[in-house]
GULUM-572817 format. One record per residue: chain; y, x, z of N, C-alpha, C, O in turn; residue number from 0; residue in one letter. Coordinates in Angstrom, 1 decimal, decimal comma. Example, Ala and Ser with C-alpha at 12.3 -4.5 7.8 and 13.67 -1.06 7.14 Angstrom:
A | -5,7 | 13,2 | 7,8 | -4,5 | 12,3 | 7,8 | -3,3 | 13,2 | 7,8 | -3,3 | 14,2 | 8,5 | 0 | a
A | -2,2 | 12,8 | 7,1 | -1,1 | 13,7 | 7,1 | 0,0 | 12,9 | 7,9 | 1,1 | 13,4 | 8,0 | 1 | s
***
This chain:
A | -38,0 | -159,5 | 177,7 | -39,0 | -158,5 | 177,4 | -40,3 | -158,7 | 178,2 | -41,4 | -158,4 | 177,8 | 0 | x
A | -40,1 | -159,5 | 179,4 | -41,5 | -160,0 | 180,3 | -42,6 | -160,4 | 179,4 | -43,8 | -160,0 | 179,4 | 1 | x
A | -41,9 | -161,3 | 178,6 | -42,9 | -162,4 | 178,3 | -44,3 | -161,8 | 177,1 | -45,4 | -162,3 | 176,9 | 2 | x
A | -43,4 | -160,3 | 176,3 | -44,0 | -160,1 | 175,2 | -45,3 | -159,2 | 176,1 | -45,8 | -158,4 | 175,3 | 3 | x
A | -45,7 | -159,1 | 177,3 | -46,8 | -159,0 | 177,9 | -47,6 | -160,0 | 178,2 | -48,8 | -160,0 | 178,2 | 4 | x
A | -47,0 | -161,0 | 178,4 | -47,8 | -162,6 | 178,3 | -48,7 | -163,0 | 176,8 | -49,8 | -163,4 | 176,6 | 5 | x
A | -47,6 | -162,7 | 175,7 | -48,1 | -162,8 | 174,5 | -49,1 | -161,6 | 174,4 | -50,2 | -162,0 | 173,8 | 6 | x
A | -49,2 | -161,0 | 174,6 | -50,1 | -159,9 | 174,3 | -51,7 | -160,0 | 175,2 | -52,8 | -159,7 | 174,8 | 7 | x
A | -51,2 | -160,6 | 176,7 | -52,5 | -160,9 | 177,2 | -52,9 | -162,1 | 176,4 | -54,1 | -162,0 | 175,9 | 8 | x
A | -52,3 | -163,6 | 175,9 | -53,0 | -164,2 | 175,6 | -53,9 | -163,9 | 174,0 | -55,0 | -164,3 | 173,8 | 9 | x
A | -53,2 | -163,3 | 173,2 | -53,5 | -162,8 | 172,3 | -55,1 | -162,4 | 172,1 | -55,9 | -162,7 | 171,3 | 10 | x
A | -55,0 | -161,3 | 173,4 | -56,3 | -160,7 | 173,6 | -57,6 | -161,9 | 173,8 | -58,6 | -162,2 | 173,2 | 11 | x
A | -57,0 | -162,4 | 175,1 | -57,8 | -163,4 | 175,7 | -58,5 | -164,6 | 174,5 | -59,7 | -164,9 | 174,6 | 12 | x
A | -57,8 | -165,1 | 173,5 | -57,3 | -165,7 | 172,6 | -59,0 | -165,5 | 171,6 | -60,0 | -166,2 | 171,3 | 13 | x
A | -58,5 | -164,4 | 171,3 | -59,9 | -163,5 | 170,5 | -61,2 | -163,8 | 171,6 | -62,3 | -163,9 | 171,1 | 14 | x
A | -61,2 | -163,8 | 172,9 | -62,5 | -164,0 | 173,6 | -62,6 | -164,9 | 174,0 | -63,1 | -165,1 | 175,1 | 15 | x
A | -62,2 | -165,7 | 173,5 | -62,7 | -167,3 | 173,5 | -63,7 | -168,0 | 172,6 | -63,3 | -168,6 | 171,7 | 16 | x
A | -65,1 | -167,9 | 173,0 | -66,1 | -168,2 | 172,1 | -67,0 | -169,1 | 172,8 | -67,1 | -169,0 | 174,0 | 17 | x
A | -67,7 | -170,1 | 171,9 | -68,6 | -170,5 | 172,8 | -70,2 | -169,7 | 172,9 | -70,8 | -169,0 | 172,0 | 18 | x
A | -70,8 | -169,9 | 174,3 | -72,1 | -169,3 | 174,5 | -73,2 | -169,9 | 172,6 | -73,0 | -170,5 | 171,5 | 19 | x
A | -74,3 | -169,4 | 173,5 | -75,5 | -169,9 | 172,6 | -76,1 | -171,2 | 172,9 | -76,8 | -171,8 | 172,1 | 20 | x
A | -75,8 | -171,6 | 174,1 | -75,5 | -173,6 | 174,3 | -74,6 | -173,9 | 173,9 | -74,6 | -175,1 | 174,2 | 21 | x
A | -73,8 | -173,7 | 173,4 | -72,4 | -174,3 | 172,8 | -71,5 | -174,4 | 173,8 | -70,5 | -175,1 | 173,5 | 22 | x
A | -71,5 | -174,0 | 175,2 | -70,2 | -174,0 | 176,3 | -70,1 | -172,6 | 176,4 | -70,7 | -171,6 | 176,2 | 23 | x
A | -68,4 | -172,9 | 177,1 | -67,7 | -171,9 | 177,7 | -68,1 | -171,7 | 178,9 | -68,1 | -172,5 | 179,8 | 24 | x
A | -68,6 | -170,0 | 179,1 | -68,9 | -169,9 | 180,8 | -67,4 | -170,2 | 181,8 | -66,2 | -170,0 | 181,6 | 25 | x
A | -68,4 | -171,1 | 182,9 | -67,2 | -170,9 | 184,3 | -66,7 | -169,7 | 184,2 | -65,6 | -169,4 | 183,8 | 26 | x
A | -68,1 | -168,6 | 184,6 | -67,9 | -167,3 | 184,4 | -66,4 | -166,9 | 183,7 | -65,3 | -166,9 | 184,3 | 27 | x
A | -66,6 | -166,6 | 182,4 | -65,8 | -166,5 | 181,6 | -64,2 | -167,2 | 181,7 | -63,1 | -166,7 | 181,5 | 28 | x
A | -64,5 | -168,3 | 182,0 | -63,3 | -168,8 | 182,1 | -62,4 | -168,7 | 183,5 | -61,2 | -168,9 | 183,6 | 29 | x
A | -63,3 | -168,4 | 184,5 | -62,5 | -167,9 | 185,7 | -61,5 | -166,6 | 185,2 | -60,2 | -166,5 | 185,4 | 30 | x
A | -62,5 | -165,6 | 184,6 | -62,1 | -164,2 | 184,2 | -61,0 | -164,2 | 183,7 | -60,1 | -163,4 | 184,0 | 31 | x
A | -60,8 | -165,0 | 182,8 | -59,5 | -165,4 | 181,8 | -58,6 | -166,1 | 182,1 | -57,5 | -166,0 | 181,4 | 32 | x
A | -58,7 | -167,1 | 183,4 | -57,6 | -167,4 | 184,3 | -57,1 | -166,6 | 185,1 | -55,9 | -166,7 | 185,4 | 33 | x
A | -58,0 | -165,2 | 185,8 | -57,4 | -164,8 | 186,4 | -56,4 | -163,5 | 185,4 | -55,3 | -163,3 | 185,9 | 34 | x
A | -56,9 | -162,9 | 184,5 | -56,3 | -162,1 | 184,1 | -54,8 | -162,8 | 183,7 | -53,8 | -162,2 | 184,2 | 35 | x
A | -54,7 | -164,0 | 182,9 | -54,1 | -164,8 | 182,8 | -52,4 | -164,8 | 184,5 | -51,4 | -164,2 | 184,8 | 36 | x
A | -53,2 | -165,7 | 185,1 | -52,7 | -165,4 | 186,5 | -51,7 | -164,3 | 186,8 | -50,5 | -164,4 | 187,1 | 37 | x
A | -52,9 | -162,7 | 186,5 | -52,6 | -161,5 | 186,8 | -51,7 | -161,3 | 186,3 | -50,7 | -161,3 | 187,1 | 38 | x
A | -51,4 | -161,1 | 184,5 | -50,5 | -160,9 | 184,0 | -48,9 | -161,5 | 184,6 | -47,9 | -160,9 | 184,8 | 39 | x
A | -49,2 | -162,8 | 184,6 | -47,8 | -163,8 | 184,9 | -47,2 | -163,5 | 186,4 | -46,1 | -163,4 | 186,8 | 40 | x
A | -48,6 | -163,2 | 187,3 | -47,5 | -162,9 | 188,6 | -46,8 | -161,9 | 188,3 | -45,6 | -162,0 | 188,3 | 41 | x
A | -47,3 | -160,9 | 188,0 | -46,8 | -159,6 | 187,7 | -45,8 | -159,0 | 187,5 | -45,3 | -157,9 | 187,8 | 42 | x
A | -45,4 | -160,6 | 186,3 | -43,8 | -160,9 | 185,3 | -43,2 | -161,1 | 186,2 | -42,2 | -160,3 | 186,4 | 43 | x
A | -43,3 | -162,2 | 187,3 | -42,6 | -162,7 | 187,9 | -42,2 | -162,1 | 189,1 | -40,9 | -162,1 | 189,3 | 44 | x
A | -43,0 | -161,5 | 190,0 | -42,4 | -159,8 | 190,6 | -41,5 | -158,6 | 189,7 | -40,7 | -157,7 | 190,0 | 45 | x
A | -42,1 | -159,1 | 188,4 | -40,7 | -157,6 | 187,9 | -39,9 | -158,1 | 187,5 | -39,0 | -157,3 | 187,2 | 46 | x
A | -39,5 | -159,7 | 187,0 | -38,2 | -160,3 | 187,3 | -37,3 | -160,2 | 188,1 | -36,2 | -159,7 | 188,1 | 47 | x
A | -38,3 | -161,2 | 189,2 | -37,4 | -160,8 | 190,9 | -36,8 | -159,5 | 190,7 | -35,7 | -159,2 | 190,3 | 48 | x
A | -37,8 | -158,7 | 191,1 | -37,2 | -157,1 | 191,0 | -36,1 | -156,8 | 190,4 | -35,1 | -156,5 | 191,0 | 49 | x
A | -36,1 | -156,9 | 189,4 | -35,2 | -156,6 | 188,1 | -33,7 | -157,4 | 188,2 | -32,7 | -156,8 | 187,8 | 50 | x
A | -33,6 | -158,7 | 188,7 | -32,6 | -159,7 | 189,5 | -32,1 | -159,0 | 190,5 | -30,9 | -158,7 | 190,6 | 51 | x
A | -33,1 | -158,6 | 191,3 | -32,4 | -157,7 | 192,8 | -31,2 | -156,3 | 192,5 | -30,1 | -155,8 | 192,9 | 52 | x
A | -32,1 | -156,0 | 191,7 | -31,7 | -154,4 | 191,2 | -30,2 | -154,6 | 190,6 | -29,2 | -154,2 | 191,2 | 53 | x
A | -30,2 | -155,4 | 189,3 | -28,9 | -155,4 | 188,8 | -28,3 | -155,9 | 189,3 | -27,2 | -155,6 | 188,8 | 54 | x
A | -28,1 | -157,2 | 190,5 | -27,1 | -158,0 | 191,2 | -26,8 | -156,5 | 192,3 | -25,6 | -156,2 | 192,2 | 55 | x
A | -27,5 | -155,8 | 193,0 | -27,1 | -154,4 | 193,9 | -26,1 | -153,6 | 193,0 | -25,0 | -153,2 | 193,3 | 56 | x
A | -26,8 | -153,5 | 191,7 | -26,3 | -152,7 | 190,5 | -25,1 | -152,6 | 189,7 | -24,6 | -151,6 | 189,2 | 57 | x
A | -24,6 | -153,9 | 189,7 | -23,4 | -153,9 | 189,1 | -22,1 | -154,0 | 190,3 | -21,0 | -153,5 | 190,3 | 58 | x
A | -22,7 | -154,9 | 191,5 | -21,7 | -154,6 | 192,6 | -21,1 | -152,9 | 192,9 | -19,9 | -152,5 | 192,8 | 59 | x
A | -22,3 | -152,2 | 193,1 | -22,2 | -151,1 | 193,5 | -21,1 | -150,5 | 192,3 | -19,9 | -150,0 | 192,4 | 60 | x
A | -22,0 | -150,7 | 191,0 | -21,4 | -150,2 | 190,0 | -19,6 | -150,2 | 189,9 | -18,9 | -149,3 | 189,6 | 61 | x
A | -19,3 | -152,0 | 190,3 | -17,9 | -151,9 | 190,3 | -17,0 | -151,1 | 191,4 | -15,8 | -151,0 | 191,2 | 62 | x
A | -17,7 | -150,2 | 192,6 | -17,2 | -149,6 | 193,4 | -17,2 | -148,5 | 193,0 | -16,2 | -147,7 | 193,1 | 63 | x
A | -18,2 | -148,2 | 192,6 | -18,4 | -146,4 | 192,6 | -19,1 | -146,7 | 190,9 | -20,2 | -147,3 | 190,7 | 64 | x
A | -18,5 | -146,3 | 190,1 | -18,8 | -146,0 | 188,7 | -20,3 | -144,7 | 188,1 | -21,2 | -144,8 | 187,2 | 65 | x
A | -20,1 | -143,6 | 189,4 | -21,1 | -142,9 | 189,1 | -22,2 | -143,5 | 189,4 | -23,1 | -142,7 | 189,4 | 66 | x
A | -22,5 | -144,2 | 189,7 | -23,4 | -145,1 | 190,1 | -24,6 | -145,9 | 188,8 | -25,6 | -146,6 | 189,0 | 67 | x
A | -24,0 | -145,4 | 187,7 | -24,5 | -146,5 | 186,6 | -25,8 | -146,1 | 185,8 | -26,4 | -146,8 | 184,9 | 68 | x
A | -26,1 | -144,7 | 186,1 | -27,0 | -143,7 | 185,3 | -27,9 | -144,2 | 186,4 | -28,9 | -144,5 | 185,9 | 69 | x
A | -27,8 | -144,3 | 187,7 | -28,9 | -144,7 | 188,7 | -29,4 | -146,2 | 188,9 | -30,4 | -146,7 | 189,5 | 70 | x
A | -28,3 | -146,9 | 188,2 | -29,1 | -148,1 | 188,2 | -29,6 | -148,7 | 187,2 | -30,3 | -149,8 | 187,1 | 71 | x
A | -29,1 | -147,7 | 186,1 | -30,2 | -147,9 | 184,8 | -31,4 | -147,7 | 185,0 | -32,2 | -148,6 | 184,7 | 72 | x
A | -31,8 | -146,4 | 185,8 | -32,9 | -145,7 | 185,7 | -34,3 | -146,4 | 186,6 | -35,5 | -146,2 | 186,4 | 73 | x
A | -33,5 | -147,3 | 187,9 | -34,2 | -147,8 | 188,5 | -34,7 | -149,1 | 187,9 | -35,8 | -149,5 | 187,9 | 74 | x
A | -33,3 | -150,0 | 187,0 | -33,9 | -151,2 | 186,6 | -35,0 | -150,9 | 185,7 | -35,9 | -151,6 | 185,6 | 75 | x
A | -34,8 | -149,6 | 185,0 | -36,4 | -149,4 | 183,7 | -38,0 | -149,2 | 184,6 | -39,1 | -149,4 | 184,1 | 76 | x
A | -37,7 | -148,9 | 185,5 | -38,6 | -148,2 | 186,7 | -39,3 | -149,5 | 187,1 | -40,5 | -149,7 | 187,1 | 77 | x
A | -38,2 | -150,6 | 187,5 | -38,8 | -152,2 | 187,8 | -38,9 | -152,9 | 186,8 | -39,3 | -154,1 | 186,8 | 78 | x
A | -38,6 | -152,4 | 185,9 | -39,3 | -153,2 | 184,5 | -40,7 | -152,7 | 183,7 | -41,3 | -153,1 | 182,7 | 79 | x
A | -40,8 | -151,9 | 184,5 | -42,5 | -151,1 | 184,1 | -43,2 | -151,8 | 185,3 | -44,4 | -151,5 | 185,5 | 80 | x
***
């Protein structure tokens, strides 16, 4: 489910990719778009981790204490936002 935020940043980005009225792409512009770029993907990759962490705690726990499973649902949706 990460990724379909990657597709959607590039998507956007995708559409603003034009050239100037010299016929080049600004630095400008293309910094902007690496970093949003960037932005997006770290982002994934902290709410992966996250989301790794959570259900490896999650299902151990889970196998001990059963009521436990409504709370670790709720947290992995919580690190997946």
């Amino acid at each position: 489910l990460r990724g379909i935020y990657g597709l959607v940043v590039a998507m956007v980005l995708r559409n603003k990719v034009k050239p100037t009225s010299s016929g080049e792409y600004d630095l400008y512009k293309g910094f902007s778009h690496l970093a949003a770029g960037l932005t997006c993907g770290l982002c994934g990759l902290g709410a992966g981790y996250a989301i790794g962490i959570v259900g490896d705690a999650g299902v151990r726990g889970n196998a001990q204490q059963p009521r436990l499973f409504v709370g670790m649902i709720l947290i992995l949706i919580f690190s997946e936002v």
